[in-house]
C-alpha positions in Angstrom: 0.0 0.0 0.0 1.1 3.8 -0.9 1.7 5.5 2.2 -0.2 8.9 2.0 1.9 12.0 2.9 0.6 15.3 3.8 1.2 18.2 1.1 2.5 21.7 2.0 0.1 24.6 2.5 1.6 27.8 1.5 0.7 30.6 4.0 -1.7 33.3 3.2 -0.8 36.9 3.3 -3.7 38.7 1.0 -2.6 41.1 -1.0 -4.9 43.7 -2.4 -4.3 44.4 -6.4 -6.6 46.9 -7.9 -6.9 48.6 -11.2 -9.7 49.8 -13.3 -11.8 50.0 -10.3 -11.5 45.9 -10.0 -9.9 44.6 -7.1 -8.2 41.3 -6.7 -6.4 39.5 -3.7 -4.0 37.8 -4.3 -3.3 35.1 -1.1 0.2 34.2 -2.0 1.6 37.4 -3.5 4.8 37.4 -1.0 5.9 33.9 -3.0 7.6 36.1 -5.4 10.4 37.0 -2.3 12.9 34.6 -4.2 15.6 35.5 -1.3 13.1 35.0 1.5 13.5 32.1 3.5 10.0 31.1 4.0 10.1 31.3 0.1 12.9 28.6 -0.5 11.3 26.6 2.3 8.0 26.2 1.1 9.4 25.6 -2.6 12.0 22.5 -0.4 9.0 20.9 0.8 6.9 20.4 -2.3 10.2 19.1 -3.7 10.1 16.9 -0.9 6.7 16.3 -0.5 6.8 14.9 -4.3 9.9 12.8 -3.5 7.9 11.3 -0.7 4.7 10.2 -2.6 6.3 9.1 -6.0 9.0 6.9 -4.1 8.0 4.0 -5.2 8.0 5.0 -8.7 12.0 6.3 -8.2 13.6 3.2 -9.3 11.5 3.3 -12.4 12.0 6.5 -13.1 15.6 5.6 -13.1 14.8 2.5 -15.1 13.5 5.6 -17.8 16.7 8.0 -17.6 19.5 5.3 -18.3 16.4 3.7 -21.6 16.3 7.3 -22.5 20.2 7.5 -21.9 21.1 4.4 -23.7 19.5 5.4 -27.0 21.5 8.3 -27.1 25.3 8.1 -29.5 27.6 9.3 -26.7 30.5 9.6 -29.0 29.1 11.4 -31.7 30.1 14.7 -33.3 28.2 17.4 -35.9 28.2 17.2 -39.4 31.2 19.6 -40.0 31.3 22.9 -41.9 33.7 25.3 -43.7 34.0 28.9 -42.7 36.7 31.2 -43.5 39.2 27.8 -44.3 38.5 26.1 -41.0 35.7 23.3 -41.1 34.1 23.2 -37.5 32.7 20.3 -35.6 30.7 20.4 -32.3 31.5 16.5 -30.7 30.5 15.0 -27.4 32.8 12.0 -26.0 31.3 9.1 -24.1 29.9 9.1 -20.9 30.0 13.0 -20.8 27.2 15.9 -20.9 28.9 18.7 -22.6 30.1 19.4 -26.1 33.6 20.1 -27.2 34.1 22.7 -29.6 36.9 21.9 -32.8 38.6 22.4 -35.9 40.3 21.9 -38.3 42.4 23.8 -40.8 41.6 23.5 -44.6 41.4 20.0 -44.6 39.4 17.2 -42.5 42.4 15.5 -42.3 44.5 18.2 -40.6 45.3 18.0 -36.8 42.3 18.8 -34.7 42.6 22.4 -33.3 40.3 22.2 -29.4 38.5 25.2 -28.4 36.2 24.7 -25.9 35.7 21.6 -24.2 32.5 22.3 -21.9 32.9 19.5 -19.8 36.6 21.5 -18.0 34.9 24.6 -17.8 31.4 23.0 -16.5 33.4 21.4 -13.7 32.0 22.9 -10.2 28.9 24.1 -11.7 25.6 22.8 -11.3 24.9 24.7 -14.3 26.7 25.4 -16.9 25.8 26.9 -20.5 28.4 28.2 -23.4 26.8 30.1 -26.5 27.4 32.7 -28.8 30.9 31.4 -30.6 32.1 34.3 -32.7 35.5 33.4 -34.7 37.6 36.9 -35.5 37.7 37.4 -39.3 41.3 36.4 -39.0 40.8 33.3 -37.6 42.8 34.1 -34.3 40.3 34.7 -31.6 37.1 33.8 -30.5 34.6 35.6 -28.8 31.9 33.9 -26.2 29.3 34.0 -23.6 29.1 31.6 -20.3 26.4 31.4 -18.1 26.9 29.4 -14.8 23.6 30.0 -13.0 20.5 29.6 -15.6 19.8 33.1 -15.8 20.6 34.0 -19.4 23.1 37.0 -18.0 25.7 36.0 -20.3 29.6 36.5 -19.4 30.9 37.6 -22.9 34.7 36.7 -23.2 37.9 36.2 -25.8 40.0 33.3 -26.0 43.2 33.9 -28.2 43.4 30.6 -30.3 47.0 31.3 -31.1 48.2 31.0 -27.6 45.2 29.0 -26.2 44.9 31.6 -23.0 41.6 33.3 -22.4 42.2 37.2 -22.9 41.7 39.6 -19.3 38.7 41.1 -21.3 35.2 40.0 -19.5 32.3 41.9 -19.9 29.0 41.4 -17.7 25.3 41.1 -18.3 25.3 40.5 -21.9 23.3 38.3 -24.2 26.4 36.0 -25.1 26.5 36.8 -28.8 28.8 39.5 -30.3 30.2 39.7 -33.5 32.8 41.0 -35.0 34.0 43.7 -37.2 36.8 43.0 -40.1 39.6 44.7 -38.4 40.2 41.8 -35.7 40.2 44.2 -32.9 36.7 45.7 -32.5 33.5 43.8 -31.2 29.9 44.8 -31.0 27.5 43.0 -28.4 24.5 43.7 -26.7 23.7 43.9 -22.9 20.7 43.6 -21.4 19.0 45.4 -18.7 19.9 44.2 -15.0 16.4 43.9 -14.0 14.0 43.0 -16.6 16.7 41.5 -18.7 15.4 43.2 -21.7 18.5 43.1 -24.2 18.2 46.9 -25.1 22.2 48.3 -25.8 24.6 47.4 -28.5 28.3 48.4 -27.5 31.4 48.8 -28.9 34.5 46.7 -27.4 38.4 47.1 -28.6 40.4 43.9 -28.1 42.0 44.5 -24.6 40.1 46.9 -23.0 38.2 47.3 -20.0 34.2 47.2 -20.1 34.0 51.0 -18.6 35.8 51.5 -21.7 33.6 50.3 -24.2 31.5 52.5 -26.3 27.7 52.8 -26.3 26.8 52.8 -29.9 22.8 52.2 -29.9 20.5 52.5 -27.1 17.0 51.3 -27.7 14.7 53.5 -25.2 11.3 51.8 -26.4 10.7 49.1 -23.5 8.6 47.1 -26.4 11.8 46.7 -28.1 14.8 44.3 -27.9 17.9 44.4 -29.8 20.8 42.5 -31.2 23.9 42.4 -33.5 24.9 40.2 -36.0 26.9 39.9 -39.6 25.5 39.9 -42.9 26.6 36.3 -44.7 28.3 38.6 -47.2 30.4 39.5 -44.2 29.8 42.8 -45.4 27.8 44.6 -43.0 27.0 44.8 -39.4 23.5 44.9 -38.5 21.5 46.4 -35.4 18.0 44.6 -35.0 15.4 46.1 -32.8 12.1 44.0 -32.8 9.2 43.5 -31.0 5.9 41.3 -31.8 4.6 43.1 -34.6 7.1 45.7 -35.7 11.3 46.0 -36.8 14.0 48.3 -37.4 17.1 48.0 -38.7 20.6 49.9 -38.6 23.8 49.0 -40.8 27.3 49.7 -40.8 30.1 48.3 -43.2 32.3 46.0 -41.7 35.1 47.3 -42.4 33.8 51.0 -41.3 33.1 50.1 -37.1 34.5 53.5 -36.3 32.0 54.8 -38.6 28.2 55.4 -37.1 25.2 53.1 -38.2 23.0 54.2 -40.5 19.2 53.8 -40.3 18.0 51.4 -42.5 14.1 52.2 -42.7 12.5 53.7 -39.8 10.2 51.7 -37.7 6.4 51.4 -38.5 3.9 49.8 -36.1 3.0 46.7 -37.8 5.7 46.9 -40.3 7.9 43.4 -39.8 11.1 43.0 -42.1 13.9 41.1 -42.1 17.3 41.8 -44.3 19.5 39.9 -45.9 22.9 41.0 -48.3 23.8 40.2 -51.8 25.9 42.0 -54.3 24.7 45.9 -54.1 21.6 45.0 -52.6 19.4 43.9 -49.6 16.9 41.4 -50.0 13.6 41.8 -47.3 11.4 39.6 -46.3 8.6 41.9 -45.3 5.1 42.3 -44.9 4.6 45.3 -46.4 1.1 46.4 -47.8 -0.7 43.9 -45.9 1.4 40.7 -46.9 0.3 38.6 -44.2 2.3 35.8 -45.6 4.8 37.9 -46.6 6.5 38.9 -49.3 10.1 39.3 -50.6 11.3 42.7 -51.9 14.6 44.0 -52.6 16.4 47.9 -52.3 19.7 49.2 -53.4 22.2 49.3 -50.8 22.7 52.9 -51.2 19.1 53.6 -50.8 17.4 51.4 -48.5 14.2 53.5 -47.4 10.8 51.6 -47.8 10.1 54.3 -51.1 12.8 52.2 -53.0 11.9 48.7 -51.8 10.4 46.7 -55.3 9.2 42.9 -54.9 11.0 40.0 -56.4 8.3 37.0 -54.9 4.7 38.6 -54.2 2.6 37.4 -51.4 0.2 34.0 -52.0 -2.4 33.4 -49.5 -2.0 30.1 -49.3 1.7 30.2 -48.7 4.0 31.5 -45.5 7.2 32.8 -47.2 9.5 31.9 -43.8 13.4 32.6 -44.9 15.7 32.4 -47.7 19.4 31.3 -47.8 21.4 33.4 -50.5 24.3 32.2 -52.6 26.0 33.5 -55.1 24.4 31.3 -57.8 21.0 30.5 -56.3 18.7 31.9 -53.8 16.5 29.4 -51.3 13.4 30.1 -50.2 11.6 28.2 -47.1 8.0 28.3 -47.7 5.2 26.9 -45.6 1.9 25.2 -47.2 -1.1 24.0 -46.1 1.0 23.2 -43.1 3.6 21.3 -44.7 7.6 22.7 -44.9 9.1 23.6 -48.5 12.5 24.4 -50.3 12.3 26.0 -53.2 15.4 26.9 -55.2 16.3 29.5 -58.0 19.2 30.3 -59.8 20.1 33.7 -59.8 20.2 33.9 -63.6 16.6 32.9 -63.8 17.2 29.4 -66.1 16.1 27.0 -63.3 13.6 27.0 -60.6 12.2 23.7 -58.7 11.1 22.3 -55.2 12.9 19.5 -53.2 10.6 16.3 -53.0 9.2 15.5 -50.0 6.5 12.8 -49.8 5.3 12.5 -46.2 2.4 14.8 -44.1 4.3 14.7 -40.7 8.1 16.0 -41.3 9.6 18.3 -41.0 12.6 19.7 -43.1 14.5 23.3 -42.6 17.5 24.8 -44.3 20.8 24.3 -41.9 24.2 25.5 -41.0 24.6 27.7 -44.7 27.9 29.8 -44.3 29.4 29.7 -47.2 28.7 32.1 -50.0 30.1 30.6 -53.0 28.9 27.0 -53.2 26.2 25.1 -55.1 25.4 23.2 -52.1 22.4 23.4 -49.8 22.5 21.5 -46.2 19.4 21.0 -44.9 17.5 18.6 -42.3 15.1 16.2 -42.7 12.7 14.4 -40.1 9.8 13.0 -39.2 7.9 11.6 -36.3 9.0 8.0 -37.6 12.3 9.2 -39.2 15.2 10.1 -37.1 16.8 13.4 -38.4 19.1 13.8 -41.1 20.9 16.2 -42.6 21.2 16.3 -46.2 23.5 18.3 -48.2 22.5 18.8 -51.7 23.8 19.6 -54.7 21.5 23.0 -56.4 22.9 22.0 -60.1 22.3 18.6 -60.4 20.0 18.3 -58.0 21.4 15.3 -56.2 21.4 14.9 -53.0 24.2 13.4 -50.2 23.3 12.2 -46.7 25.7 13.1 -44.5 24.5 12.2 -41.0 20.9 10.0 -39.9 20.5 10.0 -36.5 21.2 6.6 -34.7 19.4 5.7 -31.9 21.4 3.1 -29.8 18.6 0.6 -29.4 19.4 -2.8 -31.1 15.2 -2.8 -31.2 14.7 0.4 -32.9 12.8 -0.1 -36.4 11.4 2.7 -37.8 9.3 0.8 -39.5 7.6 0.0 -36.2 5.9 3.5 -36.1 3.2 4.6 -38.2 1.9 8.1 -38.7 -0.8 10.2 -39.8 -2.0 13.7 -39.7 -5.7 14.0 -38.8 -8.3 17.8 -38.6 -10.7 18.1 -35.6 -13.6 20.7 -36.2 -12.9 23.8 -33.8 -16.2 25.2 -32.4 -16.3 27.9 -34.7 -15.9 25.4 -37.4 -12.4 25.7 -38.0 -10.3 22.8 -39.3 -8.0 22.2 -36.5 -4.9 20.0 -37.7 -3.1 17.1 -35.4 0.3 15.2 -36.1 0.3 11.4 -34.8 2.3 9.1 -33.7 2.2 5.6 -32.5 3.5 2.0 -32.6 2.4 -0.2 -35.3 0.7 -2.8 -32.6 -0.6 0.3 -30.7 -4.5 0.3 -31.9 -6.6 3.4 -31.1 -8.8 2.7 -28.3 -11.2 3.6 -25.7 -8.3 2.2 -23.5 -5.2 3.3 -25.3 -3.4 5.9 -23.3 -2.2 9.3 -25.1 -0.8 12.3 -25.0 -1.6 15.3 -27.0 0.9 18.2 -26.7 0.4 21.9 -28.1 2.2 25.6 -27.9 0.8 27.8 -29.3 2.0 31.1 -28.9 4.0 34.1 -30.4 3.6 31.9 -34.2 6.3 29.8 -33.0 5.0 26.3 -34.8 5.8 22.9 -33.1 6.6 20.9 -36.2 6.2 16.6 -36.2 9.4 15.6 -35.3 11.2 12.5 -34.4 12.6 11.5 -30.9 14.2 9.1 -29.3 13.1 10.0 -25.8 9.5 9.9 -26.7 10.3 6.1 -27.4 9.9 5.4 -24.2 6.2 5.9 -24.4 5.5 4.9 -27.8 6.9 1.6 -27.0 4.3 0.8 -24.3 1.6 1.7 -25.8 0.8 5.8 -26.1 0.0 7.6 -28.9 1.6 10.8 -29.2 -0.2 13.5 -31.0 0.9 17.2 -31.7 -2.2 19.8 -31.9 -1.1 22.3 -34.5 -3.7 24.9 -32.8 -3.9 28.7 -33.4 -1.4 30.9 -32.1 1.3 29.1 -33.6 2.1 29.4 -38.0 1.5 25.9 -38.9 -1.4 27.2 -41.2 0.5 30.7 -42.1 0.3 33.9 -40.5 -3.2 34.3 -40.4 -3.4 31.3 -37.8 -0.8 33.1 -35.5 -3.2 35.9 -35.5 -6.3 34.2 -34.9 -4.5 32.8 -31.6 -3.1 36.1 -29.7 -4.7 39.4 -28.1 -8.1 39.6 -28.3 -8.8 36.4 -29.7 -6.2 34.3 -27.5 -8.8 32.0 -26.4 -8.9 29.9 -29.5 -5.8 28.5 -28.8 -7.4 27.1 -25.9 -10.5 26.2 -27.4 -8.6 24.4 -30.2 -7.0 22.0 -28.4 -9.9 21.1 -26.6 -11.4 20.5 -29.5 -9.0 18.4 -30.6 -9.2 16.6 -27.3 -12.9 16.1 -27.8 -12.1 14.6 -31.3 -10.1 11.7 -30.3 -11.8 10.9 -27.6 -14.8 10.7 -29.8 -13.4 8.9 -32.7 -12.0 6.2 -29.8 -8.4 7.2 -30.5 -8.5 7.1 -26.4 -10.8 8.1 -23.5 -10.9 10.7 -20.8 -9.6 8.1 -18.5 -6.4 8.0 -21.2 -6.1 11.2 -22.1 -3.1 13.2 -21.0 -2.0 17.0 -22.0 1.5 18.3 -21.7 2.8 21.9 -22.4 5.6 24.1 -21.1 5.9 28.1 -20.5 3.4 29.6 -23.0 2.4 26.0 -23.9 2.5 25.8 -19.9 -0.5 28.6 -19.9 -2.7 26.5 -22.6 -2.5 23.7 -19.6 -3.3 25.9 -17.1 -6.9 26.7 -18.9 -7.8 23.7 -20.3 -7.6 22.0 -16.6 -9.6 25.3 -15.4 -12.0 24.9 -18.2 -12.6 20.8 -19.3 -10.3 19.3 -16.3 -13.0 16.3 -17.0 -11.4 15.2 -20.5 -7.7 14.3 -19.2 -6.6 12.2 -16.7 -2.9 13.9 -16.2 -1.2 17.0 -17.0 2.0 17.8 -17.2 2.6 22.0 -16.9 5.9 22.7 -17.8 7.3 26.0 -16.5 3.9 27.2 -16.5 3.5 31.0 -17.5 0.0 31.3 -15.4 -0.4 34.1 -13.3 -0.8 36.4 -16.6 -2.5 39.6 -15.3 -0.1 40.0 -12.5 2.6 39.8 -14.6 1.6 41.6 -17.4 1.2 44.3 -14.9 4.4 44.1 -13.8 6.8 45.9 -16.0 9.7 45.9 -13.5 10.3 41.9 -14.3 12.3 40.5 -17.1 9.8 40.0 -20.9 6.8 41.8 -19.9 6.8 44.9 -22.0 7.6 43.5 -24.9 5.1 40.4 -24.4 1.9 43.3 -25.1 1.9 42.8 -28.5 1.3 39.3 -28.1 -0.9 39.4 -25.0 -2.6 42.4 -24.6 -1.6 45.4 -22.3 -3.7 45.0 -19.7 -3.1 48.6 -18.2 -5.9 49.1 -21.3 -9.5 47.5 -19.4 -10.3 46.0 -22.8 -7.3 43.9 -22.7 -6.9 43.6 -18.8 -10.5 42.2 -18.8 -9.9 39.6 -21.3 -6.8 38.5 -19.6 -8.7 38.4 -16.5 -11.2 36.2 -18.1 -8.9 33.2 -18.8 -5.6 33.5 -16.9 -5.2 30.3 -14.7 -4.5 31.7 -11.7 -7.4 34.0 -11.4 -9.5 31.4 -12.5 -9.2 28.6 -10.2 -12.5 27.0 -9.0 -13.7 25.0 -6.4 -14.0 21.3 -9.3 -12.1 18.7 -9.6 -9.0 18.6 -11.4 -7.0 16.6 -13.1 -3.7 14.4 -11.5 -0.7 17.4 -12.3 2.6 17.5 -12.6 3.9 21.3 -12.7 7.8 22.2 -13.0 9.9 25.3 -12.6 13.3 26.5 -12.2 14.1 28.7 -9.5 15.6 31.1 -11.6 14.3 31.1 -14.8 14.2 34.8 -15.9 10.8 34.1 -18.6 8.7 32.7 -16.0 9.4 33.1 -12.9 9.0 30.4 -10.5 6.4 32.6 -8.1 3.8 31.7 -11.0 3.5 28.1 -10.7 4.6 28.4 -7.3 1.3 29.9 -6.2 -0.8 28.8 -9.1 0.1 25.1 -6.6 -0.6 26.3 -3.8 -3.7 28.2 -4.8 -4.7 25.0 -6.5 -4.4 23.0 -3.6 -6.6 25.0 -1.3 -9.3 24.9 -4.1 -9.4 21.7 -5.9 -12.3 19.3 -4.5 -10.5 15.6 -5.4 -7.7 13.3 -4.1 -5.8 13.2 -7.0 -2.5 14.0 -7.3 -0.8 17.6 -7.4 2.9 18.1 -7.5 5.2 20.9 -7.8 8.9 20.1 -8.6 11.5 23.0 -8.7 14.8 23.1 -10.0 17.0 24.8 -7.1 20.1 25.0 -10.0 18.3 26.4 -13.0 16.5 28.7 -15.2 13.7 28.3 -18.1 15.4 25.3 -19.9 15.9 23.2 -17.4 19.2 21.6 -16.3 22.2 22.0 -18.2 23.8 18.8 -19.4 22.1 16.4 -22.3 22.0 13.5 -20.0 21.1 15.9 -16.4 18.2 17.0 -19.0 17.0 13.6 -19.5 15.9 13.2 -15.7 13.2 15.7 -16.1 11.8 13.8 -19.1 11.9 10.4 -16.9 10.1 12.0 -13.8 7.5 13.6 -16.4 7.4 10.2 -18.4 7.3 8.4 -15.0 4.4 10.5 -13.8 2.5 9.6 -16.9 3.5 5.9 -16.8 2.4 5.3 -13.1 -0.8 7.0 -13.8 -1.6 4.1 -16.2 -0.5 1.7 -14.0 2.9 1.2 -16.3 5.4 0.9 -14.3 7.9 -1.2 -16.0 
């Protein structure tokens, strides 16, 4: 028999929040004291509180991690690529979690050159992240960001690949990337704003300097906005981005002018997006310009780059999201999106060719890849699907022939991909709105009243979850769940339009959607609400927190991954790290329209006295895009509300921020204990 343990119950210490003449009170307000002491207490003893009453599914769960583990190549190393005469390769060595960083000179043959081997420089740390890799043009240093706590404050530093010492230069607070200009000795980067982390200067750095010497060269005073810096793939221009939801602005400088001041490239217009792109004495935009909701691409001369001079080289198509392009010196690539379904489409420059890549599947996914170098006729990309394990394909634009260079191997002497079948299938939203689901499953899984499954959806910011392959998610196929992706509103899977028929005011199809979908296959018998499980994490975390307010009846489990759930409070708060420039996506509620509609579904404010679902809800204790407070009290709110016996845990990373821990095998645990959670709740435990 289970023994049954007692779960914390967070103090109350109302807290009276008013605006617009409404007034809320808000019981566990003080949660957000991450130094307090009561705080980390009360976030210790749901740890251990969940520790306590899923003990005997521990050696399980552990069963799951080294399954999960095992399937994973531990030796294995990138697909390598050329830049500036080096070819570079990212490899990981056996029974260790980081990467190590190489090269090699001209040839793969050549000695390899180390530059960062992540599992030294981890050592010490229970977390430990490198980003940002910036080689000079002269191939003699190398600029990067660390980050030790989960934070995403970035350490920006240079290591000198001549002598192998890291330089004395360390700058603070930045957002890891930098880039460099062409004269080896000057560096832009961007910092972010101590408190609500906003990434909102680019600055100036000379090899060898201190920080209080570096050079504020763009300062972006909108809150809305964030910023960044990067290199055209000419290398011939350096490029300030500020963007927010709806709207850009760029500013450009020659590379080999970074004493020189940046020059506006189009002033910014509210609801004018564009992005740039260098070729020859042009720029290439991808904009939406005169109501291209799709998108469009246009070009401008580089001498005169205001929108007056902008003329289109691919119009806009309703029926097709115009998502990036890769430019070479013979072709250009374009990466469309139709009918939900990924596209390559290449064209020579000189206009005597034009054609797609075949692809003959309705649940991959395929996207250009690492693309550096100019001059080349060949095009990597990745391919993968939810039975397919990626691969990454280079492929030859004139004869159209293609070479794959790496497939995925999962370790598993078992593994047969032709043991998985799947399918895409369209629920009818309420409004009568096709609704369009990726599935997966074993071949001897049969859809069922009985069969368990779990349906998992984002659906925020147009940021689409694509059907992809993985070898973690084995571990449930292979006892019998179907896995199925809701492509719901909010995300781009159908185009733009369905990224805007998901946000502000009409947010609440997102929701809506995937409880449609939920209604769908329980009513075609792909399971039942006794088998039905949901899973979601940050905005995805938010569409969990309503559905389990609004049909908790049609799921047996949720999983709520760093939950972003206690929206009106946050989106009131513009002292915290993301808010400001979230109203574009969200709403400002300091506007009553938008602060009532908020109001009306955020999870935290709508808790009710019903029974809920069993829940699993994760956090990181400093994760800087939602903070822990938010699930934090969204639990123990819950718990004083909810009218059942079933289960509700909250499990906090004390070590890390919004991605979880660290290391690729540390990461895997969380997967197990979510996996586990599922598992046990169908009485799997083996």
């Amino acid at each position: 028999m289970i023994k049954t343990h007692k779960a914390p119950i967070a103090k109350k210490i109302p807290k009276c929040l008013e605006i617009h003449n409404d007034t809320r009170i808000d019981d566990y307000y003080w949660l957000n004291q991450r130094d307090n002491q009561d705080v980390l207490d009360y976030l210790i003893a749901e740890n251990e509180y969940y520790k306590q009453t899923m003990a005997h599914t521990k050696n399980f769960e552990s069963e799951l991690f080294e399954e999960m583990k095992a399937r994973i190549k531990q030796d294995d190393a990138s697909v390598p690529y050329k830049y500036n005469g080096y070819w570079y390769i990212v490899r990981y060595e056996k029974g260790k979690d980081y990467p190590i960083y190489t090269r090699k000179k001209d040839s793969l043959d050549a000695d390899e050159e180390l530059l960062f081997d992540c599992n030294d420089m981890a050592k010490g740390h229970g977390y430990f992240r490198l980003v940002g890799l910036s080689v000079s043009p002269d191939n003699t240093m190398v600029s990067f960001g660390l980050d030790t706590i989960g934070r995403r404050q970035y350490q920006l530093q240079i290591k000198n690949l001549v002598t192998g010492e890291i330089m004395p230069d360390s700058i603070q607070n930045t957002t890891g990337s930098s880039t460099w200009a062409n004269d080896n000795t000057t560096l832009f980067y961007t910092k972010k704003d101590t408190q609500t982390l906003r990434s909102s200067e680019i600055y100036k750095h000379k090899v060898g300097n201190a920080e209080d010497k570096d050079e504020l060269v763009y300062s972006e005073e909108d809150e809305t906005f964030g910023v960044a810096v990067y290199k055209t793939k000419s290398r011939q221009y350096i490029v300030i981005a500020c963007y927010s939801t709806m709207t850009n602005e760029f500013h450009v400088l020659k590379s080999d002018e970074p004493d020189n001041d940046f020059k506006l490239f189009q002033p910014r217009i509210r609801g004018l997006e564009y992005s740039i792109s260098h070729f020859q004495n042009a720029f290439y935009i991808l904009t939406n310009k005169d109501g291209a909701t799709n998108f469009k691409l246009m070009k401008t001369p580089e001498a005169h780059t205001s929108i007056s001079n902008w003329s289109e080289v691919i119009p806009h198509r309703d029926d097709t999201l115009l998502e990036d392009i890769d430019i070479f010196k013979k072709y250009l690539v374009v990466s469309e999106r139709t009918n939900g379904l990924n596209q390559i489409k290449v064209i020579r420059w000189d206009g005597t060719n034009e054609y797609y890549l075949p692809f003959d599947n309705e649940t991959y996914t395929v996207s250009t890849g690492t693309n550096v170098d100019f001059d080349t006729e060949i095009l990597r990309y990745s391919y993968n699907s939810l039975t397919t394990p990626a691969s990454v394909i280079d492929f030859n634009m004139r004869t159209e022939t293609k070479d794959i260079k790496k497939e995925q191997e999962v370790q598993d002497p078992q593994f047969d991909k032709a043991n998985y079948v799947s399918e895409r299938i369209w629920a009818t939203a309420q409004d009568g709105t096709k609704i369009p689901m990726s599935l997966v499953r074993h071949k001897n899984t049969k859809p069922s009243s009985s069969t368990p499954l779990l349906q998992y959806a984002y659906g925020s910011y147009g940021s689409t979850i694509d059907p992809y392959f993985s070898t973690i998610r084995l571990s449930l196929l292979d006892r019998g769940f179907i896995y199925v992706i809701a492509h719901v509103r909010g995300g781009e899977y159908l185009g733009r339009p369905w990224y805007e028929n998901g946000k502000l005011l009409k947010k609440k199809n997102t929701f809506s959607d995937f409880i449609d979908c939920s209604k769908y296959l329980i009513e075609k018998a792909y399971t039942s609400e006794k088998h039905l499980y949901a899973m979601g994490g940050s905005a995805g975390g938010l569409l969990m927190g309503v559905v389990v307010n609004d049909a908790p009846h049609l799921y047996n489990g949720v999983v709520a991954q760093v939950p972003f759930v206690d929206v009106v409070t946050t989106m009131l708060d513009d002292s915290i790290p993301l808010t400001t420039g979230e109203y574009d996506e969200w709403g400002n509620p300091n506007d009553k329209a938008y602060y009532d509609y908020i109001k009306s579904y955020s999870p935290y404010d709508n808790i009710k006295q019903q029974h809920y679902p069993n829940l699993l809800i994760t956090t990181g204790l400093h994760d800087s895009q939602v903070q822990y407070w938010e699930p934090a009290k969204w639990v123990a709110k819950l718990r004083t509300y909810k009218q059942d016996a079933n289960k509700l845990f909250l499990v906090t990373n004390m070590e890390a921020g919004h991605g979880g821990a660290s290391g690729r095998f540390e990461a895997l645990r969380e997967d197990a204990q979510e996996f586990a959670f599922l598992l046990e709740l169908e009485g799997i435990n083996g």
